[in-house]
C-alpha angles and dihedrals in degrees: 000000000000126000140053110306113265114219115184113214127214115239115235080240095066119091142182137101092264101040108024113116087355127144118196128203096226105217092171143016117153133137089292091063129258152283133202132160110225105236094191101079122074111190114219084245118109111216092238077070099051100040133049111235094018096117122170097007097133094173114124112257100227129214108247095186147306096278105093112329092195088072107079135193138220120218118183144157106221122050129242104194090232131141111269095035114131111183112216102185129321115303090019127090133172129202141168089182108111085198081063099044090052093050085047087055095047095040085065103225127128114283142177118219097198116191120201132353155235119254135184122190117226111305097005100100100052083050095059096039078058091051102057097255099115136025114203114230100193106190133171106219121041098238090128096073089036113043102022119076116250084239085055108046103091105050088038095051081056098053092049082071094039097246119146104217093226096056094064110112126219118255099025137233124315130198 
């Protein structure tokens, strides 16, 4: 992947138990639709719950997003050079492998299992970006994930654009 990451933003107008104050690490968005995984919700789960052979992982799983939360992600900083590694940009890798996501664990550096995912289907995100659902935060290192609390990361994502959550206005821009 090449490019600054792009994080879309949930508007404080929108609102729902799976997308409200949510911000979502986008991986893919073409003319087939998108896919992104939310790094904002731990879940209380401890990976070594979740995993066999995961003893004594006691990081959160996270939810990544409605769309099959049997398929998990890996998200971590330091490459591997394994198969299944995508790098994202420096300091940000992404993984399904659960080969990679063992040899993360082992290698002992910070790491997201992120279960599930969000999906749009061709044109639906773009919809919902025009009608004020989403603001895009687009950021070239991914100190966001890393250095900002999970608690943090929404209102912060916003601020990094200088937007003041309650000056968002309902219903979005339109050209």
């Amino acid at each position: 992947m090449s490019g600054p990451l792009t994080f879309l933003v949930a508007s404080p107008h929108l609102h729902g138990e799976v997308f409200g104050g949510t911000v979502i690490l986008l991986l893919e968005h073409d003319a087939k639709g998108a896919m992104g995984l939310i790094v904002n919700a731990p879940t209380p789960q401890p990976v070594s719950e979740l995993m066999a052979g995961a003893e004594g992982q006691d990081a959160p799983a996270w939810l990544g997003g409605p769309v099959d939360p049997t398929l998990g992600w890996c998200l971590y900083p330091d490459a591997l050079e394994l198969d299944g590694e995508i790098s994202l940009v420096p300091g940000l890798n992404v993984s399904s492998s659960l080969d990679v996501l063992h040899a993360v664990m082992e290698s002992g550096q910070r790491y997201m299992l992120v279960l599930g995912y969000a999906g749009w289907s061709a044109g639906q995100l773009t919809q919902e970006a025009r009608a004020g659902a989403w603001v895009w935060v687009e950021q070239d290192t991914p100190d966001l994930l890393w250095d900002v609390a999970a608690t943090e990361r929404w209102g912060e994502a916003l601020r990094r654009l200088g937007v003041i959550p309650s000056a968002i206005m309902p219903g979005g821009a339109q050209a």
